[in-house]
Steps between C-alpha positions, in 0.01 A plus 500: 500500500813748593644427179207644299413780733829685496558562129077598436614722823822626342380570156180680693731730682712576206167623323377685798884654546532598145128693493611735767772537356333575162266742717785789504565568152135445390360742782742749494357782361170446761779477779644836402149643460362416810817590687521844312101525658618403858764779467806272446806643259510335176735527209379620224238741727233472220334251356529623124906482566433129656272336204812618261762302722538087509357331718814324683680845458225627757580240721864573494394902614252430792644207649310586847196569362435133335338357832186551362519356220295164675210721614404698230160595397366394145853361464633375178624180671345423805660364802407049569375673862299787351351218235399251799376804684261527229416117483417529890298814442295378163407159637450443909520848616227575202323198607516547846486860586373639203112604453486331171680186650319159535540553922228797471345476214433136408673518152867530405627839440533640123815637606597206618769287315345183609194672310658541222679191512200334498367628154810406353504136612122434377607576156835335551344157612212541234742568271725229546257213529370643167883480334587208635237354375523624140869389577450118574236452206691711270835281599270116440411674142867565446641169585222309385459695087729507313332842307454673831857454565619673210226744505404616844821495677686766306216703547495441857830643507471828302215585711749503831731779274180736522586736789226421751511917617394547135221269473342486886356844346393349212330247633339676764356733286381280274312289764333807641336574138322191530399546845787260716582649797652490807683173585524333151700731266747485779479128530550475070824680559610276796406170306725712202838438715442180660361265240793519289764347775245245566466378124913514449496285847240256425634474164842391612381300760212251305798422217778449815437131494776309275431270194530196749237598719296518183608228324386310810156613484484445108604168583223470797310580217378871687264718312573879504270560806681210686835683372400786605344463853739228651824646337524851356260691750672346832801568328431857405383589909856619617525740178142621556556607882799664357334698228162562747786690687616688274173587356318611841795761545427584108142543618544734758693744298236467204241641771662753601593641233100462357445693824745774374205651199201458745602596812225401658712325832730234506894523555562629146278804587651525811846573369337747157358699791824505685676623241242730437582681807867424506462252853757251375476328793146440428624337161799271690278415801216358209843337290568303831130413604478359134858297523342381858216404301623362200767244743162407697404420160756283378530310869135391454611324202783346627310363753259406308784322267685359777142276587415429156841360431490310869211334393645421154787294719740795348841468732582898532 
């Protein structure tokens, strides 16, 4: 256990060591600004003469002034403690003490990351069962033809070089002229993202068994189904789990950036309207809550893979 805990520790300090570090140059010109306000001597004295000068070269003239550089307002970069001030504030002390929160009012806060979190997983999970779906049927119609090999797979692929920024709008606006609201258009974009890992996946996992294994069968005599449901599809289960992963993570990003256009909640409109009002720690607090989420996620299938291939008699 105290081999694997040290390194995640180490590399997690040498993150959280380089950010502050990061902090100075990026914040500078707040720093000097708010130390200029508080009556402090700063070099240049104006802050025309300051946006003309680098930003390291400022840090080089007002050494003793860089201090608060980790508790700016509105910084550039945000501080790790001012972002999990933030957390604490937009989820249990907005829950808890807050007159929107769920402890007085019965109903999670709007403000409220969990909230907003919230909006974004329902179209994540729709989303995903809806790609995966398309994925796995999609991937039996590849293996199994011949003609969709050739002809749906390539296509498959293009679609993932469309930039999903540029078509979330698209499609959004194109489901609103028809009258789809709400959940779904963000859902479409979601399934977008994930079914395509799950088809490349499922793909290489129903042709991983060897000519052997089907030679065997051929010589058993096996029809396709047989070939198919007591060979390739318990063969193809490790490479599914693997691609589920990878497309759940894929889902979550597709919804929040089809939250981006509507803005109507969710952690995609969390972070527009942060940067909106230039809170970036508003937009890293709601970039953490969504890693949080997105490694909740991804454990949920693991778990679920690490039963499924138990029961299978899979030695892991």
């Amino acid at each position: 256990m105290k081999q694997r805990i040290v390194p995640i520790l180490t590399v997690v300090c040498a993150i959280f060591a380089f950010w502050y570090v990061a902090c100075i140059p990026m914040n500078v010109q707040e720093t000097l600004t708010a130390a200029e306000r508080a009556g402090a001597v700063v070099t240049p004295d104006n802050a025309r003469d300051r946006a003309e000068v680098g930003r390291f070269a400022l840090m080089v003239q007002n050494l003793d002034t860089l201090g608060g550089s980790w508790s700016v307002d509105r910084a550039r970069l945000p501080a790790p403690h001012q972002v999990a001030v933030e957390l604490w504030d937009s989820t249990w002390n907005e829950e808890v003490h807050g007159r929107r929160g769920i402890v007085k009012s019965g109903s999670l806060s709007n403000r409220s990351l969990i909230y907003h979190g919230g909006v974004t997983l329902g179209a994540t999970v729709v989303g995903f069962l809806i790609g995966s779906g398309l994925g796995v049927l999609l991937a039996i119609g590849i293996v199994h033809s011949r003609t969709m090999d050739m002809s749906v797979m390539p296509w498959a692929i293009v679609s993932q070089t469309i930039p999903i920024v540029a078509l979330a709008p698209m499609i959004i606006v194109v489901l609103y002229s028809i009258g789809v609201q709400g959940l779904i258009p963000k859902a479409v974009i979601s399934a977008y993202l994930s079914f395509f890992p799950v088809v490349v996946g499922m793909v290489k996992g129903l042709r991983s068994p060897d000519a052997m294994q089907t030679d065997l069968l051929r010589t058993y005599n096996a029809s396709k189904s047989d070939a198919f449901w007591k060979l390739r599809l318990p063969s193809s289960v490790p490479y599914l789990f693997t691609s589920l992963k990878v497309g759940i993570a894929a889902s979550l990003v597709g919804a929040i950036v089809g939250e981006l256009p509507v803005q109507r909640g969710g952690l995609g409109a969390r972070m527009l309207g942060g940067s909106y009002y230039g809170q970036t720690d508003q937009i890293w607090a709601a970039l953490f809550f969504a890693a949080a989420l997105a490694a909740i996620l991804v454990a949920i299938i693991g778990w679920i893979e690490a039963r499924t291939l138990k029961r299978m008699g899979v030695q892991q």
